[in-house]
N, C-alpha and C positions, 0 to 999 in steps of 0.2 A: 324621448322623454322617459323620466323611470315612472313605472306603473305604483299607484298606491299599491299598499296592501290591503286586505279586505280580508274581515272575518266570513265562515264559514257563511253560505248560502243560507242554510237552513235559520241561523243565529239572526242574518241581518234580515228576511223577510216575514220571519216573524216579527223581530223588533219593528220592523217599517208598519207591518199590521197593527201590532201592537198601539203604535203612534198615531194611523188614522182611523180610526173607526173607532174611538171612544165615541157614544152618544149624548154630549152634553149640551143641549143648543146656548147654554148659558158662555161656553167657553169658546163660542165661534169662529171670533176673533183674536189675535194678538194686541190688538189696544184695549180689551177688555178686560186682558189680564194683565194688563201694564196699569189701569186704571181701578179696577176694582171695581167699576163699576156696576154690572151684573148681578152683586153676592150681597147681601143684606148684611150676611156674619163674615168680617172680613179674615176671622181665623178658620173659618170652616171654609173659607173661599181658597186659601191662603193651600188649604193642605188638600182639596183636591185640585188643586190648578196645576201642583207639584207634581201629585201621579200624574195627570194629566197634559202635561206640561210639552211631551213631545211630538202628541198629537196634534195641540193649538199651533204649534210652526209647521209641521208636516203638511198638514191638511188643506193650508193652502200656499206651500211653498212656491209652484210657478208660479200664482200669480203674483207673490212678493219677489221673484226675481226678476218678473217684466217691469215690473210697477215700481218697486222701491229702491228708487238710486238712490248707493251711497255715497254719494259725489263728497259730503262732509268728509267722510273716514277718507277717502280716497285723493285729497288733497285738490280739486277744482272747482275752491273756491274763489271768489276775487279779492273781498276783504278780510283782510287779515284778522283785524281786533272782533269784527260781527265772527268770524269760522268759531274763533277762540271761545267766545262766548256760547254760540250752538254748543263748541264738542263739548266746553262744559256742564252743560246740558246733558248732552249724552251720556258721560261720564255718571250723572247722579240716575238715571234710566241703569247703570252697570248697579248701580247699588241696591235697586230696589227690586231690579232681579234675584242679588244677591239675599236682602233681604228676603225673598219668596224658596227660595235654597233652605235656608236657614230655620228656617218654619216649622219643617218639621225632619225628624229621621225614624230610619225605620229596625229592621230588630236584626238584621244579617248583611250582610257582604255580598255583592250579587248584581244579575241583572235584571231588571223589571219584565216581567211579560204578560201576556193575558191568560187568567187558569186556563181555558180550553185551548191556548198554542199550548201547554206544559203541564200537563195534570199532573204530573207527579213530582213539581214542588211545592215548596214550603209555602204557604198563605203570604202575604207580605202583609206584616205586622208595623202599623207608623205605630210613631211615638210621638207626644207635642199636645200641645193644649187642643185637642179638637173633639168634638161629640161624638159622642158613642155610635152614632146615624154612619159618621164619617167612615170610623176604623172598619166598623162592620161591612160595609159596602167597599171599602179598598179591600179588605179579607176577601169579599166575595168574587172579585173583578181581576184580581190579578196575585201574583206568584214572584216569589226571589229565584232565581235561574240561575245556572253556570254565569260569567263573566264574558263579556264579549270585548274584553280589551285583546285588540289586536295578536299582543304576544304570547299568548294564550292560545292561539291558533297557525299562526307561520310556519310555510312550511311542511317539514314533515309532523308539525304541531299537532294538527287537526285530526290526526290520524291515531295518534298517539292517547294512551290513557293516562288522564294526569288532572289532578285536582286543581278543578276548575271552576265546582259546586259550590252553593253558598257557605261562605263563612259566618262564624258565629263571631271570631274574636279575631282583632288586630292582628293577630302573632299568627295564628294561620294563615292569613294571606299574605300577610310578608314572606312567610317560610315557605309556603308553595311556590312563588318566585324562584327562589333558589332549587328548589327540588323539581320543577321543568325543566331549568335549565341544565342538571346535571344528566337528568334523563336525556335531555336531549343531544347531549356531546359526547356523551357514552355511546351512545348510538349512530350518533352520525355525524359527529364532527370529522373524525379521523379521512372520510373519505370526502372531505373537502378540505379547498382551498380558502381562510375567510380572506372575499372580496373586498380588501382595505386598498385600495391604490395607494403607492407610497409608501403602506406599512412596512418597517424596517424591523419592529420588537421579536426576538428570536420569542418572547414570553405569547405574542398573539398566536401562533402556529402550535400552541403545545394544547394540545386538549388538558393535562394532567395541570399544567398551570391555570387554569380556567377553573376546573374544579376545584384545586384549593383555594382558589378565593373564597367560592361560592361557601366552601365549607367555614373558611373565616368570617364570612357573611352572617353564615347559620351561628355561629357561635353569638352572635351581639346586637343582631339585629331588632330583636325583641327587647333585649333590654336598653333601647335606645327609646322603644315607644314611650308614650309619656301616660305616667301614671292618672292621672287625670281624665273622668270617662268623658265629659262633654269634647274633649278633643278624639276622641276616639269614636264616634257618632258615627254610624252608617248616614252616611251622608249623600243626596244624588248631588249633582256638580258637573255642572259643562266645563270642561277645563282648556276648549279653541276659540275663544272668542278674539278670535282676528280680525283684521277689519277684512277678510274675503268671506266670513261665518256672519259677519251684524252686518243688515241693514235699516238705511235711514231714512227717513220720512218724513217731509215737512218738518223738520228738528227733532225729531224722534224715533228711537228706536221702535222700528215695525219690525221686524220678524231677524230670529236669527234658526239658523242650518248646519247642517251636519251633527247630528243626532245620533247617528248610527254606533256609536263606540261609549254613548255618555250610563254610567252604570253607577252603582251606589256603592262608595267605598267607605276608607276610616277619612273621617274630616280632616287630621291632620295631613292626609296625602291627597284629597282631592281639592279642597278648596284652596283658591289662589288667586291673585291681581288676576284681570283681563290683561292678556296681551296687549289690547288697544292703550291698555295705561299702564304695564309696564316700562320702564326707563333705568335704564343700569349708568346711564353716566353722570356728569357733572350735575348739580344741582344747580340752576340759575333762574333765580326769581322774577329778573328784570334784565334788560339791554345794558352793556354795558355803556360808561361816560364816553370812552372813544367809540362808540358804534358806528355814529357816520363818518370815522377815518379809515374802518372796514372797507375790503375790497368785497366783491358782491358773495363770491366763494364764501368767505367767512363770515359774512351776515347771514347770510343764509342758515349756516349752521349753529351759529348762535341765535338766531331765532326761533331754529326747530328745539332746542335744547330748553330757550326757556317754558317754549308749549308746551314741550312733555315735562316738564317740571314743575310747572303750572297743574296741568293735570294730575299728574302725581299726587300733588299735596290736594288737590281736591277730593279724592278717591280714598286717600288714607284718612284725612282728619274728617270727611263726614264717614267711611267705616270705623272710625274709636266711637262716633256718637250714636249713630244707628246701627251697626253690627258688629255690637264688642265681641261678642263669638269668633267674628273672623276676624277680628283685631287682635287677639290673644292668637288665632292660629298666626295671622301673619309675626309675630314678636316672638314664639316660643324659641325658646334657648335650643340650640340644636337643630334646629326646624330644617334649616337647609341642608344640613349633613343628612339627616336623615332622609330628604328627599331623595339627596343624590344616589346615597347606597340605595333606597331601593330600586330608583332609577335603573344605574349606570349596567347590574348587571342583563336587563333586557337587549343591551346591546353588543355585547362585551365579546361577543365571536364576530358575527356582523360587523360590528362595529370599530371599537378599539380598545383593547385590555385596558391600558393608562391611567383613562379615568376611573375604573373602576378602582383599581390598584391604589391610588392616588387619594379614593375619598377611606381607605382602610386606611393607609399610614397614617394619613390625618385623625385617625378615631383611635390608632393604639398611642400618637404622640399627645394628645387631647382626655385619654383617658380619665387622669388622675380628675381633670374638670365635671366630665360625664359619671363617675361612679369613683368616690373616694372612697371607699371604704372596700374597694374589692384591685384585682387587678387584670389588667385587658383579657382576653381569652387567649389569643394568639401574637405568636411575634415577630416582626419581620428583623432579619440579622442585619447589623451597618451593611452588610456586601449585599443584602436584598437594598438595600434603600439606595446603595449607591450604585447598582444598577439600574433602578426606575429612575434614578438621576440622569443616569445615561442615556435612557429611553427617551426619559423626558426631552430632554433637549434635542433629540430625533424627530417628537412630535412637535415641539414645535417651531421645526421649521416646514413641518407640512401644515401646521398649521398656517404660519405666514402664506406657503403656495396657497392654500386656499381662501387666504383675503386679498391676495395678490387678483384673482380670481373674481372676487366680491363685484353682483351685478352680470354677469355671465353665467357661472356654474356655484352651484350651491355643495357644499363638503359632502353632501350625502348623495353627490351625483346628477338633482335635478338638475335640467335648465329649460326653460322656455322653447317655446318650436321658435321664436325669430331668433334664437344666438345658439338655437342647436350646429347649426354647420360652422358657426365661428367655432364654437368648443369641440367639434371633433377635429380643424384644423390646427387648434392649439395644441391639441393634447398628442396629434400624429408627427406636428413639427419637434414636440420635446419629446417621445420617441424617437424619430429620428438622429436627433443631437443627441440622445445620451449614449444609442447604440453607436454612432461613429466614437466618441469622446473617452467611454466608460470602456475598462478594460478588464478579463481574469474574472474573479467571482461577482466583483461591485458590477460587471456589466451583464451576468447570467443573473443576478438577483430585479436589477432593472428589468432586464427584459420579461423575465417572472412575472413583475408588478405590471407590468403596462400594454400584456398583453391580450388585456381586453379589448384594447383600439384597432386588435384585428375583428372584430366584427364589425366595423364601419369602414374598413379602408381595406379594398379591395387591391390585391398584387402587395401586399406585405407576408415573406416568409417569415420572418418573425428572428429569431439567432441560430 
């Protein structure tokens, strides 16, 4: 199985301390702060529950892992229309989390810690309707800290000196994205190979292509954020709520996990659907008239289609009523381009150049939409674009291999300990086949790519 990655030791047990040892007996519980019912002033409850917020699931995290199955999120229930009606249930629990998110924000970019793990940052200053008792005693208790998002540390990362420190404004934390990663392919890309299986892009192997994205990046990236400060809010935001991060309980959400990475960013990039209610396909409100001429295959799947669509519209039309804040995040014009750029370059050596490449073209052909009255920064030539065409259509059909795959091996390499030996068999049999089949450079470039599956398969010399 491939191992997570994990930020720096020092980063995550502080944060873990940070999280259990708040002393508030009012915040004991996880139903307490689902309820509100402990807090007299539910805005002064509202905005220490916030700081306090990783502590109330930490604190007593095993015993919500013995205790609280999520049988609902996990699909074994028996009736269909009662499940539906729980998860929509659960679903308004996603909101009024969300709700408590939204509450308040605080004055910098950063990670939360206790003043005595960090004495030497900055006070953490909220912001939000709450008493003066409040601010003062979050000032006293705790500190904005370096970032402990993962990319940030991979690696030769951690080692490395690179602005990681609280920000003040949107446009610095996006442009330190880009200025790690240049630092860090200067450095050490050259004397790697990136581990893409399959990757074919002469563009993924050139460090020098890498950084002029990044530098294309730097050119537009800031002017892509949105003028508007409430979307710009240091905002905290769990951004994994999967159904293996929420658990459920007697119809309710009792505790969710994995903490360890959640930091306070710009709202436009950290807040988002739940996973558990995101749904990218068709929209179906109801069964269709021929449903019982469906074979079981295809009921199936149009059942699950209507639940999450179902869902769906529950999550968004009560977020327009109770958290228009996140309702304007989710609609803003641009929202998702902007996601992806600042995304795609944290992957983009590791990963695959493509998309990254692929969300620029789209922002210098989209321009004139984004900024009329000026013109793009940089430009990609037809013989640039009609090579990423060409790439493109390289990627995907590794894309296809990898859904061909789907339920086995995951693109990013995971898979399960029961289908680990199916997938080191598959993957040894299509080594195999291409080195008989493949000939001249297409079979030295294969065998390049796929000879990682000599470390599971002993008596292979490789070409």
């Amino acid at each position: 199985m491939k191992p997570r990655r994990k930020s720096p030791r020092g980063l995550t047990e502080s944060s873990h301390q940070a999280a259990s040892s708040y002393p508030d007996s009012r915040l004991a519980t996880w139903r307490e702060f689902m309820r509100g019912a402990s807090e007299a002033d539910s805005r002064l409850g509202a905005a220490r529950l916030q700081i306090s917020l990783v502590h109330t699931i930490c604190s007593s995290m095993n015993s919500w892992r013995e205790d609280a199955p999520a049988d609902l999120l996990m699909g074994r229930v028996s009736t269909q229309s009662r499940a539906l009606m729980i998860q929509a249930k659960i679903v308004k629990n996603l909101i009024e989390i969300d709700t408590k998110f939204l509450a308040m924000s605080l004055d910098r970019f950063g990670a939360i810690f206790y003043a005595k793990d960090m004495p030497n940052c900055a006070p953490a200053e909220i912001r939000g309707e709450v008493s003066l008792a409040v601010r003062e005693d979050v000032r006293r208790r705790f500190v904005i800290g370096p970032t402990v998002e993962r990319e940030f540390w991979e690696d030769e990362r951690a080692q490395m000196s690179l602005d990681r420190d609280p920000w003040t404004s949107a446009a610095a934390y996006v442009e330190a994205i880009a200025h790690r990663e240049i630092q860090w392919i200067e450095r050490y890309a050259k004397a790697k190979v990136p581990p893409v299986p399959l990757s074919t892009s002469d563009a993924q192997k050139s460090p020098e292509m890498h950084i002029d994205l990044l530098q294309k990046y730097l050119s537009v990236v800031g002017k892509l954020l949105p003028a508007e400060e409430d979307l710009l809010l240091p905002t905290l935001w769990h951004r994994d709520l999967h159904r293996g991060n929420v658990f459920v309980l007697e119809g309710q959400v009792s505790s969710i996990i994995d903490w360890q990475c959640v930091w306070v960013g710009p709202r436009i990039l950290r807040a988002r659907t739940p996973q558990l209610v995101e749904y990218n396909g068709e929209i179906q409100m109801k069964l269709p008239e021929n449903f019982k001429q469906l074979d079981q295959k295809e009921k199936d799947r149009v059942r699950e289609a209507v639940r999450r669509s179902i869902l769906l519209y529950i999550y968004e039309t009560s977020t327009a009523k109770q958290n228009p804040s996140l309702y304007k995040v989710m609609r803003y014009p641009n929202g998702k381009t902007l996601e992806q750029l600042v995304e795609f370059p944290n992957n983009s050596w590791e990963g695959d150049i493509l998309p990254f490449r692929e969300v620029l073209i789209r922002i210098q052909r989209d321009w004139h939409l984004i900024h009329e009255t000026s013109s793009c920064p940089y430009h990609f030539s037809s013989e640039d674009i009609a090579q990423h065409l060409r790439d493109g259509e390289e990627f995907n059909e590794n894309a296809d291999f990898w859904d061909n795959l789907e339920g086995r091996v995951h693109r990013s390499g995971y898979t399960s300990n029961e289908d680990f030996q199916d997938a080191v068999a598959y993957f040894s049999q299509l080594r195999r086949v291409g080195l008989e089949t493949l000939v001249g450079k297409e079979r030295e470039s294969f065998g390049r790519q796929t000879r990682w599956m000599l470390d599971h398969q002993e008596g292979d010399r490789g070409i």
